[in-house]
KEKE-3310 file (N, C-alpha, C; in steps of 0.2 Angstrom, whole numbers, plus 5000, padded with zeros to 4 digits):
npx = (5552:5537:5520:5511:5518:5526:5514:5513:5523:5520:5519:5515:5504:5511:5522:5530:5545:5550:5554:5563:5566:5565:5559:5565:5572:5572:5560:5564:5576:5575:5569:5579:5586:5581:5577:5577:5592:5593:5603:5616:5611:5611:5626:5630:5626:5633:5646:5648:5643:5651:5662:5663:5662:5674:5684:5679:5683:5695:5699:5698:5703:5717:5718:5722:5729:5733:5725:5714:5712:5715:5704:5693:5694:5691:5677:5669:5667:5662:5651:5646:5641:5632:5622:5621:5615:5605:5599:5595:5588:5577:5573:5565:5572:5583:5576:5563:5552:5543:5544:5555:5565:5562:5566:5580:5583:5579:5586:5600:5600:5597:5607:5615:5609:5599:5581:5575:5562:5554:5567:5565:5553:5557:5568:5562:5555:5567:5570:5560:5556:5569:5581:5570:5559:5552:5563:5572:5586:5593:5599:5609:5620:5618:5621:5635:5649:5656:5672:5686:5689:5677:5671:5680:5679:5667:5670:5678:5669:5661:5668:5674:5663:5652:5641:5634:5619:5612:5612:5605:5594:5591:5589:5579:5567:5565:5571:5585:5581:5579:5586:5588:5577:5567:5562:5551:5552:5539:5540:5530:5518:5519:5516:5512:5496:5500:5516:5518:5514:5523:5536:5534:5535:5547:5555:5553:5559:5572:5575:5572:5583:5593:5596:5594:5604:5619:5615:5614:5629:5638:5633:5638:5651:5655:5657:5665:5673:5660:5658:5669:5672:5661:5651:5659:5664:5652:5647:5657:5669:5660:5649:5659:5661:5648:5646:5654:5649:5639:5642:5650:5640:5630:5633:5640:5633:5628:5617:5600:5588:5586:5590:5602:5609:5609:5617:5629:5642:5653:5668:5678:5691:5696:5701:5694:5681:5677:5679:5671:5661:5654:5644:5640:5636:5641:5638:5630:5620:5616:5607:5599:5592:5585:5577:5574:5583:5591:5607:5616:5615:5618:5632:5632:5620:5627:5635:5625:5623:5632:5638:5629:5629:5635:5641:5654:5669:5684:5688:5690:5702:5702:5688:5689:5696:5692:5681:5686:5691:5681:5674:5682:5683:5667:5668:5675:5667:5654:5660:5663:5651:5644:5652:5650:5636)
npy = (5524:5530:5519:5525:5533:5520:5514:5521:5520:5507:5498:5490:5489:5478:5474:5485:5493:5497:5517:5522:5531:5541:5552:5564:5570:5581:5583:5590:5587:5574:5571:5572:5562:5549:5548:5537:5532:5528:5526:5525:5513:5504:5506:5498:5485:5479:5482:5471:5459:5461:5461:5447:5439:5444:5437:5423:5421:5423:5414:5402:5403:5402:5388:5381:5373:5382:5395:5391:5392:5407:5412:5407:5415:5425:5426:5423:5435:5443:5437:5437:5450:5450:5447:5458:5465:5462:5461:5477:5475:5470:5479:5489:5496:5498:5501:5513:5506:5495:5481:5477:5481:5470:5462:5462:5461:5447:5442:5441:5436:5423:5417:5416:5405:5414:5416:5429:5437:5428:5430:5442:5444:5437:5447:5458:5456:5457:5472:5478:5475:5474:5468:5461:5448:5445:5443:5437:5436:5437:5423:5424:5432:5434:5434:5437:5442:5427:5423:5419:5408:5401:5410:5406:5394:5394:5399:5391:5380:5386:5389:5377:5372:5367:5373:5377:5374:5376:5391:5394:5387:5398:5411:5403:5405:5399:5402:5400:5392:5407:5404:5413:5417:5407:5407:5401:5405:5413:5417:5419:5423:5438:5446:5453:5444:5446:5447:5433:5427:5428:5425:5409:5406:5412:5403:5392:5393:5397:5384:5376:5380:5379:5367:5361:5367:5362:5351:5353:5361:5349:5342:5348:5352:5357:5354:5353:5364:5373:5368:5370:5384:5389:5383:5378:5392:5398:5389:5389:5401:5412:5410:5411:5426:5430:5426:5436:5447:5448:5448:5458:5469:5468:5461:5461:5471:5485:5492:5491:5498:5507:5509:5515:5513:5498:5497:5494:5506:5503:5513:5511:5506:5502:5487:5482:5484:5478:5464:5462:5473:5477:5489:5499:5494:5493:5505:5504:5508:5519:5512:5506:5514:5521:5513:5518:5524:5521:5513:5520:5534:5532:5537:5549:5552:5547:5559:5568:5561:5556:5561:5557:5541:5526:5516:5514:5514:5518:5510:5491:5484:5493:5492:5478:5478:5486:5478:5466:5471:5475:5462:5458:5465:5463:5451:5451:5457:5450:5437:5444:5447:5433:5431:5438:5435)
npz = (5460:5459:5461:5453:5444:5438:5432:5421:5415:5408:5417:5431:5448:5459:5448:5450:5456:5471:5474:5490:5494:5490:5491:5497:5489:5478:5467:5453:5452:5453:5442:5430:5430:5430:5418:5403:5392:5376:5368:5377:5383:5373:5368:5379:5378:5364:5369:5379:5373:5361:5367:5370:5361:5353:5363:5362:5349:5349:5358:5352:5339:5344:5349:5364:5378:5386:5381:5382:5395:5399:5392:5399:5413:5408:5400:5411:5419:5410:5405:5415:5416:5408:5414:5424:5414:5411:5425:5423:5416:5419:5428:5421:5415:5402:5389:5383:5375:5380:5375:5368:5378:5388:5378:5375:5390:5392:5382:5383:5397:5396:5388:5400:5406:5415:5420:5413:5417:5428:5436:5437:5444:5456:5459:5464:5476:5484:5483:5486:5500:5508:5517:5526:5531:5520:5510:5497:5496:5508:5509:5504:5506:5521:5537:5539:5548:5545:5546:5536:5534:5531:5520:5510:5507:5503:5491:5486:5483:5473:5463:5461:5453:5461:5468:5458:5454:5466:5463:5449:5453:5463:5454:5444:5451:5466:5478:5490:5507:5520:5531:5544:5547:5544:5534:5520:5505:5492:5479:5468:5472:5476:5465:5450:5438:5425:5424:5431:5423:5410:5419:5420:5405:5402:5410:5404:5390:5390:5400:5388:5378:5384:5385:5372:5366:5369:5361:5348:5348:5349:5337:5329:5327:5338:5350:5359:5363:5367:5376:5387:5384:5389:5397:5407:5412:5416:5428:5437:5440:5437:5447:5458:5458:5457:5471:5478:5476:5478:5495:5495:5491:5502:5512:5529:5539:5548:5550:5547:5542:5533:5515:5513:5522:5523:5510:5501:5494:5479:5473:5460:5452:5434:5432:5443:5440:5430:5432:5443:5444:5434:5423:5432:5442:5454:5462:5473:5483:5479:5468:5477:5483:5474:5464:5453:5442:5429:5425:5419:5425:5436:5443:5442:5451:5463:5464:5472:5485:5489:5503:5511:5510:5521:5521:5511:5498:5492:5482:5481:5486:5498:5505:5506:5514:5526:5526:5533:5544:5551:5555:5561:5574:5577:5580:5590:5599:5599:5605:5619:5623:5625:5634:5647:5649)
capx = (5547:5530:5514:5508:5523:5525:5509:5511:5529:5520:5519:5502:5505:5511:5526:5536:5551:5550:5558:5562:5570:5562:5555:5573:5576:5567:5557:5568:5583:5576:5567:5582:5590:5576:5577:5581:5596:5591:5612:5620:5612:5614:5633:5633:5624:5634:5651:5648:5642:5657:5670:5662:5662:5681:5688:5679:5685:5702:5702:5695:5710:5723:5717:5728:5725:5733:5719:5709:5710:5713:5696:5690:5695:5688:5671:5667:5666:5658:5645:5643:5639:5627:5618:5618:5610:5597:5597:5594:5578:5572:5570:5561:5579:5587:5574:5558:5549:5543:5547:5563:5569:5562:5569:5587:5585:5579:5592:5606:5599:5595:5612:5619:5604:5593:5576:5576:5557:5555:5571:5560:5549:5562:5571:5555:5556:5574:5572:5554:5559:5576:5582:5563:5558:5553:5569:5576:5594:5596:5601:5616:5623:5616:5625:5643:5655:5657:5677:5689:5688:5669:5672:5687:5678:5663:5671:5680:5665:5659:5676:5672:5656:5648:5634:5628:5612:5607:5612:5600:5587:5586:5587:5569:5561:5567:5578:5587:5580:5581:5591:5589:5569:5565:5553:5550:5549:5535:5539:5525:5511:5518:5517:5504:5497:5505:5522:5518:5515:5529:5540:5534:5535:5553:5559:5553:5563:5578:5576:5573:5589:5600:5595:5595:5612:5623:5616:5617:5636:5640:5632:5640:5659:5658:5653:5670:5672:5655:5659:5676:5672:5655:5649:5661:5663:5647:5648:5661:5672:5653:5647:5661:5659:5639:5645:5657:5647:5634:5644:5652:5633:5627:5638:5643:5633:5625:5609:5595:5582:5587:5593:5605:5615:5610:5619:5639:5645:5661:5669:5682:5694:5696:5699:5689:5673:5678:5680:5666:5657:5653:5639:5640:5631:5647:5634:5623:5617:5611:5602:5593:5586:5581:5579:5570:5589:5596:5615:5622:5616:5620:5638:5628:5617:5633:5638:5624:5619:5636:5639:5622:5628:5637:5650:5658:5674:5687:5692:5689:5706:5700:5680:5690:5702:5686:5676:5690:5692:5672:5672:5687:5677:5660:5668:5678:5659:5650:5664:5661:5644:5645:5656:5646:5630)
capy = (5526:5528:5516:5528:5534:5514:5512:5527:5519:5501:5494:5491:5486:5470:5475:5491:5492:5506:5522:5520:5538:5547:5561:5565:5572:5587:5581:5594:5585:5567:5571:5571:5554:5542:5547:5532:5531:5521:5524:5523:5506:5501:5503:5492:5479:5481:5483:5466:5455:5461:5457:5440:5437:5444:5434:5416:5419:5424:5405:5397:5404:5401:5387:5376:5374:5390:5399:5391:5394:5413:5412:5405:5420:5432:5425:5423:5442:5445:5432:5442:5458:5451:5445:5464:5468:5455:5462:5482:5477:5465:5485:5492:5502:5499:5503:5514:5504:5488:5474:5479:5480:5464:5457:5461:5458:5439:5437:5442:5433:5417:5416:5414:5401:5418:5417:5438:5437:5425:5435:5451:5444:5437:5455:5464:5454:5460:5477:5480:5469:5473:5464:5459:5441:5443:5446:5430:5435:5435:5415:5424:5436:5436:5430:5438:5440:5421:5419:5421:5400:5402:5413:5403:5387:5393:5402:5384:5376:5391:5388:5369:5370:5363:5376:5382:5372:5382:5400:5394:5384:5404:5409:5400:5406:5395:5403:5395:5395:5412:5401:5417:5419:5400:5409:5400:5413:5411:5424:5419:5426:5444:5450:5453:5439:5446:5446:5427:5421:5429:5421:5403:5405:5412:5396:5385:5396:5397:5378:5373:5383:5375:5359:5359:5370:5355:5345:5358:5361:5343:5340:5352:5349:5363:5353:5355:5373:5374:5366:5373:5391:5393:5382:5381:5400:5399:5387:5390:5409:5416:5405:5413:5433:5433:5427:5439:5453:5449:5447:5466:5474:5467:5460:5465:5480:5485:5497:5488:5503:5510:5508:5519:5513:5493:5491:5498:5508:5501:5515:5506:5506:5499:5481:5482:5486:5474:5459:5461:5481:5481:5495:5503:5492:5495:5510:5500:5510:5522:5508:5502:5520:5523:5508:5519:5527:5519:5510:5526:5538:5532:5539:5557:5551:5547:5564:5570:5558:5551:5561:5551:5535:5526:5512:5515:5513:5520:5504:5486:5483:5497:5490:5473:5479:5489:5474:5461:5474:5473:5455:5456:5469:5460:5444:5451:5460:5441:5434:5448:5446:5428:5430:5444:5433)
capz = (5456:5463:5457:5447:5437:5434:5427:5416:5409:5408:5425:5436:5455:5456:5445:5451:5461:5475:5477:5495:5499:5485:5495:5500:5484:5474:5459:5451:5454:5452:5436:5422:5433:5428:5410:5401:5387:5374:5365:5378:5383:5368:5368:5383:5377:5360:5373:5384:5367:5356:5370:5372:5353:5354:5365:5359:5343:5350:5359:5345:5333:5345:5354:5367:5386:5389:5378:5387:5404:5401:5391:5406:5417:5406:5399:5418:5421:5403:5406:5424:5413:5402:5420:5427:5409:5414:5431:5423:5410:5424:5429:5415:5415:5398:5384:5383:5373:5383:5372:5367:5386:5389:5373:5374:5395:5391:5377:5388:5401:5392:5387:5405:5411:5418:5414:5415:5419:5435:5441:5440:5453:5463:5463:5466:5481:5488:5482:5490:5509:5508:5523:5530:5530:5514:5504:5496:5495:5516:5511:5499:5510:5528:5541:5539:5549:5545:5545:5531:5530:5529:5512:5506:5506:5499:5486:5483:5479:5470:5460:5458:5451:5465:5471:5452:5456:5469:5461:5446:5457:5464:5447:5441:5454:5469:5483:5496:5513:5524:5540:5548:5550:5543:5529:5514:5498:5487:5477:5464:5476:5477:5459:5445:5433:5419:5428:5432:5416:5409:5421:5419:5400:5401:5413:5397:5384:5396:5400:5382:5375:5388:5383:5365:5365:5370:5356:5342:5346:5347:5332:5321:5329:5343:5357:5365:5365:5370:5387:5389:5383:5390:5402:5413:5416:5421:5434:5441:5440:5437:5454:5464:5455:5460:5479:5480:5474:5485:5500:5495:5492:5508:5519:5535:5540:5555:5551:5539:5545:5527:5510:5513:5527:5520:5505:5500:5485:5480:5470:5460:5444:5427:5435:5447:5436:5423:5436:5448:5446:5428:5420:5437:5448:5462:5465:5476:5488:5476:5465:5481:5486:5469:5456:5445:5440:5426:5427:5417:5430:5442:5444:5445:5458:5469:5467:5474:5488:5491:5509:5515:5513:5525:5520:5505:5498:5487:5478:5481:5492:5503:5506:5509:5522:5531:5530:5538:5551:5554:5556:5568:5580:5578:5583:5599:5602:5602:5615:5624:5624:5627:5641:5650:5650)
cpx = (5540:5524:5512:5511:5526:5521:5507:5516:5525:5520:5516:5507:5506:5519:5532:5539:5549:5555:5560:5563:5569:5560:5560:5577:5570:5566:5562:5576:5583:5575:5572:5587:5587:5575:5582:5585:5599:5600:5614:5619:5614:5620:5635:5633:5629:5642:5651:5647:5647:5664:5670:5662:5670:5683:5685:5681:5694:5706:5701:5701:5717:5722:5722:5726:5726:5728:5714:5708:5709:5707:5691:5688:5691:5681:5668:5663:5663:5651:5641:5640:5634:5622:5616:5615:5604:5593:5592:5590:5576:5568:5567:5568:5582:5583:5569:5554:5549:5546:5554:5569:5568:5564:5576:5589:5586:5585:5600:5605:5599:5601:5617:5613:5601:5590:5575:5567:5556:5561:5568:5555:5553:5564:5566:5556:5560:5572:5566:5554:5566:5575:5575:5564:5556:5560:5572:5584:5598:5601:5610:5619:5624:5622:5631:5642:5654:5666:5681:5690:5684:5671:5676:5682:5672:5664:5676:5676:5662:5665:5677:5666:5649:5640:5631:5621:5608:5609:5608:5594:5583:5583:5579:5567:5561:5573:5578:5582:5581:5583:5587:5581:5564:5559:5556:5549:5544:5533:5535:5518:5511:5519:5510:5505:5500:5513:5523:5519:5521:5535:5540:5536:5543:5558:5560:5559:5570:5581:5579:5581:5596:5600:5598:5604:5617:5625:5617:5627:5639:5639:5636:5648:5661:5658:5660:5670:5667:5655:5663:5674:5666:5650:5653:5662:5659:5645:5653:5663:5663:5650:5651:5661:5653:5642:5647:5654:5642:5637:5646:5646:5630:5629:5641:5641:5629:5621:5606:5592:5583:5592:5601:5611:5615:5612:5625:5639:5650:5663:5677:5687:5693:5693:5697:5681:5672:5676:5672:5659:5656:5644:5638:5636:5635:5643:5629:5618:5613:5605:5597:5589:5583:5583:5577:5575:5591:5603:5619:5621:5617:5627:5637:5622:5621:5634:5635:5620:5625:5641:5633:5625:5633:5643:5649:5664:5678:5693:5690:5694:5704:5696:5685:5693:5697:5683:5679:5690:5685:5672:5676:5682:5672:5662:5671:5670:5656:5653:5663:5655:5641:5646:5650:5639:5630)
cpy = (5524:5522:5519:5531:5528:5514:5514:5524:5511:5496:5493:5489:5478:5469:5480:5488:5499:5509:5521:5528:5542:5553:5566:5568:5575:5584:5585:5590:5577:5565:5568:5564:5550:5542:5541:5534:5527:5518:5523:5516:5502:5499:5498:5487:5478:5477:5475:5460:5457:5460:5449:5436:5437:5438:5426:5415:5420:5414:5402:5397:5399:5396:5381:5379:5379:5395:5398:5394:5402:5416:5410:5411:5425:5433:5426:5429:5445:5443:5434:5449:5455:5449:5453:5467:5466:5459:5471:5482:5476:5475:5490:5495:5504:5503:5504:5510:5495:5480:5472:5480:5473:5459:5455:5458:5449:5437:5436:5435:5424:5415:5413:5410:5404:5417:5424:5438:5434:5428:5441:5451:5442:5442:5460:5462:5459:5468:5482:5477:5468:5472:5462:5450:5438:5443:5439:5430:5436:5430:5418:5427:5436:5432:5432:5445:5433:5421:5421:5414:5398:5404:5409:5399:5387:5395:5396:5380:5377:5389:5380:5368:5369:5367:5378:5382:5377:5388:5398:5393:5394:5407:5408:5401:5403:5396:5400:5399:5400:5406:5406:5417:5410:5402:5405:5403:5410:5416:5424:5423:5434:5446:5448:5445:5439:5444:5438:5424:5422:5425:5415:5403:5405:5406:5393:5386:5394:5388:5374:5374:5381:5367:5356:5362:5363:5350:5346:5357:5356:5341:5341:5353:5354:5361:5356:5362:5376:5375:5368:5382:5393:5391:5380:5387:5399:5394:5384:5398:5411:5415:5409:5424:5434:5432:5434:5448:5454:5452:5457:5471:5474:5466:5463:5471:5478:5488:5493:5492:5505:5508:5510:5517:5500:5488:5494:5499:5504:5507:5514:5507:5500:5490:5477:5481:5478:5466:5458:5469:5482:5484:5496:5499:5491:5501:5508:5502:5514:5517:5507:5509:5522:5521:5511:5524:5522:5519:5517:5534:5540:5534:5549:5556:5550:5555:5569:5568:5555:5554:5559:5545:5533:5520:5513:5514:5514:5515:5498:5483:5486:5494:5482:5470:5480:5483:5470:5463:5475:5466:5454:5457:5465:5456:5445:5454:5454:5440:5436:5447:5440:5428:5434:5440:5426)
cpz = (5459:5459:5451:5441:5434:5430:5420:5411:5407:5413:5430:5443:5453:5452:5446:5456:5465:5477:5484:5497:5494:5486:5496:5495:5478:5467:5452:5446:5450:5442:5430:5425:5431:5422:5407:5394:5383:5370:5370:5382:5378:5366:5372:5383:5369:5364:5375:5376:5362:5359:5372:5366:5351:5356:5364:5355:5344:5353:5356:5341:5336:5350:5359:5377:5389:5387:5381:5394:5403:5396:5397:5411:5414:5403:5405:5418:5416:5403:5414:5420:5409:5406:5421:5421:5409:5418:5428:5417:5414:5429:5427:5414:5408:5390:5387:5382:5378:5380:5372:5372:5389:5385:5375:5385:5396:5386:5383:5395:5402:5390:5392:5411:5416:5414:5416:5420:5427:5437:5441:5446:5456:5465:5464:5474:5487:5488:5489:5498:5508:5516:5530:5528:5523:5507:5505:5496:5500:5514:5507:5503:5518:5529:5545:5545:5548:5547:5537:5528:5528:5521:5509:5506:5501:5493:5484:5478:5473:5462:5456:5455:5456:5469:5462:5452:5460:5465:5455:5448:5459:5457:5445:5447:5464:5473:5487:5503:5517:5531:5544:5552:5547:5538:5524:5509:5494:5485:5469:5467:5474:5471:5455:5438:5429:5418:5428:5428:5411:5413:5420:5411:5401:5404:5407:5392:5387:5394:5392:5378:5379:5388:5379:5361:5364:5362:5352:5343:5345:5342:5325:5325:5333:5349:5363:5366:5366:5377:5391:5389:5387:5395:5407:5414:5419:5426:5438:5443:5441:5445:5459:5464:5459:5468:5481:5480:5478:5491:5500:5495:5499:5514:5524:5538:5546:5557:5545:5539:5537:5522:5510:5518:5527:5516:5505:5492:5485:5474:5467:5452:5441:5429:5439:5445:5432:5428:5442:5447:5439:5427:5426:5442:5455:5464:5467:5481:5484:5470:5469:5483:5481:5462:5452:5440:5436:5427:5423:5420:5435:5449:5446:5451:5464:5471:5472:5484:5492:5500:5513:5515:5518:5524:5513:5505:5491:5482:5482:5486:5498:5506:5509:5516:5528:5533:5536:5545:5556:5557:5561:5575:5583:5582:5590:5603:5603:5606:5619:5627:5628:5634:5647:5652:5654)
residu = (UNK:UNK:UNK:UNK:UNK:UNK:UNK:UNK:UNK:UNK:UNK:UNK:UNK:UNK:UNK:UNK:UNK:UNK:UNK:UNK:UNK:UNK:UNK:UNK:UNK:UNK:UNK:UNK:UNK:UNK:UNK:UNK:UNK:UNK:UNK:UNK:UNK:UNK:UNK:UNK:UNK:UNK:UNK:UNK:UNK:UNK:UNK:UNK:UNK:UNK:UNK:UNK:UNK:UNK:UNK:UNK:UNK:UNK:UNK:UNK:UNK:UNK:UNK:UNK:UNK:UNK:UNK:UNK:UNK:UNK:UNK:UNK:UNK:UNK:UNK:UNK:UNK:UNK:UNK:UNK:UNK:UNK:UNK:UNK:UNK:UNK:UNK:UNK:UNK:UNK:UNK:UNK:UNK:UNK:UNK:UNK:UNK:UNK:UNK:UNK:UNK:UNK:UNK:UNK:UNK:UNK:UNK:UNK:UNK:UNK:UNK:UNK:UNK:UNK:UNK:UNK:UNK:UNK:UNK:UNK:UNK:UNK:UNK:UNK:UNK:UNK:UNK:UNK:UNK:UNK:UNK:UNK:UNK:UNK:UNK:UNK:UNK:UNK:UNK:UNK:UNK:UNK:UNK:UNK:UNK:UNK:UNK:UNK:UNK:UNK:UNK:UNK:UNK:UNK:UNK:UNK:UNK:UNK:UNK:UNK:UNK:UNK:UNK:UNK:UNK:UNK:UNK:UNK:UNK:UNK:UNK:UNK:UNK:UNK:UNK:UNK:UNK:UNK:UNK:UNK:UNK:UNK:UNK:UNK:UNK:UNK:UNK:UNK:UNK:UNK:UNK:UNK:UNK:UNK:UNK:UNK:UNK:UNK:UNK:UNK:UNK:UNK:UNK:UNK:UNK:UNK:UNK:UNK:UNK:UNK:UNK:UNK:UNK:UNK:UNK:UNK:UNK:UNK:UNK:UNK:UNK:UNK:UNK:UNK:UNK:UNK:UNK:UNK:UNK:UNK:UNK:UNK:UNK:UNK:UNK:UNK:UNK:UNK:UNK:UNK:UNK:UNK:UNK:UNK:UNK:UNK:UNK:UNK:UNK:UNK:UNK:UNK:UNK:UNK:UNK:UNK:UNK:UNK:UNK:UNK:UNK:UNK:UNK:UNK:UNK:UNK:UNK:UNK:UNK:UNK:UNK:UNK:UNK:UNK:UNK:UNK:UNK:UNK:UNK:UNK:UNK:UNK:UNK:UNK:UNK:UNK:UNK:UNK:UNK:UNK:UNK:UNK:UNK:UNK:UNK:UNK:UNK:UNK:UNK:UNK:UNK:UNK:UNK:UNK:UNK:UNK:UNK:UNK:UNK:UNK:UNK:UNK:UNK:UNK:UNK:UNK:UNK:UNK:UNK:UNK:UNK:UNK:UNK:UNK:UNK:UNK:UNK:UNK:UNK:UNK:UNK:UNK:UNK:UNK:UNK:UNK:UNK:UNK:UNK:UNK:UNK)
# end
């Protein structure tokens, strides 16, 4: 979406996300895409909040270590869906009306320790310097080829709790170091005051409600099922879901030059969606060329864009087999290289 068609829905410079390959496709065409769908957000957010109410109230009735754990499993990926609703206010995406997009993105958001705001300017970041020295999310995916012991190990710790710090630290505002170029993000600088102040406020709210949650449940005889049901998912299962989903959007490619040959669709099924690809965000390449598509159009913008992209994949086994067999390549290409020199 251009400046000027932000400013027009609510969004001055300083705030929009950019089209990158907008040109590349007849106003005609783009026009009935960017139309927002305020029911059929509403079912999702409606969808994602009535299966996370289900299934607590299901481990709650019948509960014993077995209910637990496979509430565990499925919180996880629910509590990841009410992130990428986060992720699609954080993009004016869900509701026309401004408040109402930023209300239900910070609720959702708020619930899984996102402050939705402060992650709008981090993701203006990524979106506008995708793979430049300013994109904060190099530190999450860059790198790969690492190894298949690399991922397993991080996805270990991911699994133990042990990195949630940094994925919130990014989170408020505070991404890990770029390795790659040694920049430090100060993605407070590149956005508008309004933007700013809203982020610092949402940290507090955020902060405050993951504080005083604790003490509430324990007070009133929830504490357990509090910690079991809901903070572990989220630091853990959720912790190794955002790696992996990274690592699948970004990882392993070999043109940055454009959106388009950048990031990976994954076109995927039921349990596929459900576990890592839910409200369509498996459609990444079309997201990055044109944020200004809402998550329920995005399935028509595949169809007409989807002989332009460049790694995709007809399910999630398929995309993993491709990548592995990339990383093999790559790595006999660095020896080689190596050796040669």
């Amino acid at each position: 979406m251009s400046i000027h068609a932000m400013k027009a829905r609510g969004a001055a410079a300083g705030e929009e996300f950019r089209d990158d390959v907008r040109r590349k496709l007849p106003p005609e065409v783009l026009a009935p895409l960017t139309e927002l769908a305020p029911l059929r957000s509403t079912l999702a957010v409606a969808h994602t909040f009535g299966s996370i109410a289900l299934v607590l109230a299901l481990a709650v009735t019948f509960w014993s270590v077995a209910a637990a754990i496979i509430a565990i499993i499925l919180i996880a990926p629910l509590q990841h869906g009410l992130f990428i609703l986060a992720h699609d206010a954080a993009h004016y995406r869900l509701y026309r009306t401004r408040w109402l997009n930023d209300l239900i993105g910070r609720l959702a958001g708020t619930l899984g320790g996102i402050p939705m705001c402060a992650y709008r300017v981090i993701h203006r970041l990524h979106h506008n310097h995708l793979y430049q020295a300013q994109d904060p999310d190099i530190a999450l995916h860059g790198g790969y080829p690492r190894g298949k012991a690399y991922l397993l190990k991080k996805l270990g710790k991911d699994l133990c709790g042990l990195t949630a710090w940094k994925t919130y630290a990014y989170f408020f505002g505070a991404p890990a170091l770029n390795t790659r170029t040694n920049v430090v993000q100060r993605p407070l600088d590149d956005t508008s005051p309004k933007l700013r102040e809203a982020a610092r406020q949402d940290r507090w709210v955020v902060l405050g409600f993951h504080l005083g949650m604790p003490v509430v449940a324990f007070a009133t005889g929830w504490g357990l099922y509090y910690i079991v049901l809901w903070v572990v998912p989220l630091a853990t299962g959720l912790q190794a879901i955002l790696r992996l989903r990274a690592v699948c959007e970004h990882g392993a490619l070999s043109d940055y030059s454009s959106p388009l040959t950048a990031a990976r669709t994954h076109l995927v099924g039921a349990l596929q969606r459900f576990f890592l690809f839910p409200h369509h965000v498996g459609y990444h390449v079309e997201h990055h060329a044109y944020p200004s598509i809402p998550f329920h159009a995005l399935p028509r913008l595949n169809q007409i864009v989807d002989d332009r992209i460049t790694f995709k994949g007809r399910g999630y086994l398929a995309v993993t087999r491709e990548t592995w067999s990339w990383f093999r390549r790559e790595r006999v290409h660095r020896v080689q290289d190596v050796s040669g020199s």
